[in-house]
C-alpha positions in Angstrom: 92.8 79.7 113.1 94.2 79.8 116.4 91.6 78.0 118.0 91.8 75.1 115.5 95.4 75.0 115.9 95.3 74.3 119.5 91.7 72.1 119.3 94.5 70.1 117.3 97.5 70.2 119.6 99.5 71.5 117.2 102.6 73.6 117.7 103.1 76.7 115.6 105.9 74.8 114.0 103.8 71.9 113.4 100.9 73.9 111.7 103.5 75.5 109.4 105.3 72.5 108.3 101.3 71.2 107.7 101.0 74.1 105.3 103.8 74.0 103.7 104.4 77.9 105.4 107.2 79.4 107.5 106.7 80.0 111.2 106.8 84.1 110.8 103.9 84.1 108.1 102.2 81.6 109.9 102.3 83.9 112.8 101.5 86.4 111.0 98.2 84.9 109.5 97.2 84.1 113.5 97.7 88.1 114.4 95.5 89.2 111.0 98.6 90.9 110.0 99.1 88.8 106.4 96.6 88.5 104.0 96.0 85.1 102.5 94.3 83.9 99.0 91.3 81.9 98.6 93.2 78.7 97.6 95.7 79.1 100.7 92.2 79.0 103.0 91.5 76.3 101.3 94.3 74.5 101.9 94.4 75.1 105.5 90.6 74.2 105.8 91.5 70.7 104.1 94.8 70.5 106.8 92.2 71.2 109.8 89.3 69.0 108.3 86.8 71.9 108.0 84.9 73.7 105.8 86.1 76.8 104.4 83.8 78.9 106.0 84.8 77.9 109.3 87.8 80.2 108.8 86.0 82.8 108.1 84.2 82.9 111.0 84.8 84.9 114.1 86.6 83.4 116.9 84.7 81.7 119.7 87.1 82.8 122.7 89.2 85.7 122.5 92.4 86.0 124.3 93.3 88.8 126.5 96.2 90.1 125.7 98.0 92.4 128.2 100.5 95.4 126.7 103.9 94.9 126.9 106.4 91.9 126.3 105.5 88.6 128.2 107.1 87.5 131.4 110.6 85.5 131.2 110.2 82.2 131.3 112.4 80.8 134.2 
């Protein structure tokens, strides 16, 4: 969902308001820490302009992620 969020250029806040979600369970649902129902994929399938099963499938590009807390911004 990540990847459709940014092929969009929408902000995490953006998405949300889109889905009618808060920003902490839409992060959530981007980590695969929240479980969602089959009418909330749905819905965000319609928002993105995909088919369902585009949701389902595995990510194309995988972030690395390093341990630890991100640098400060300056």
């Amino acid at each position: 969902m990540i990847e459709l969020r940014r092929s969009h250029g929408w902000t995490q806040e953006e998405t949300a308001d889109r889905l009618s979600l808060d920003v902490p369970t839409l992060r959530r649902i981007e980590r695969g820490t929240h479980f969602v129902t089959l009418r909330s994929l749905i819905r965000f399938a319609n928002a993105f302009g995909v088919r369902t099963r585009e949701l389902l499938d595995e990510p194309t590009l995988l972030e690395a992620r390093r341990p630890g807390r991100p640098p400060k911004r300056s």
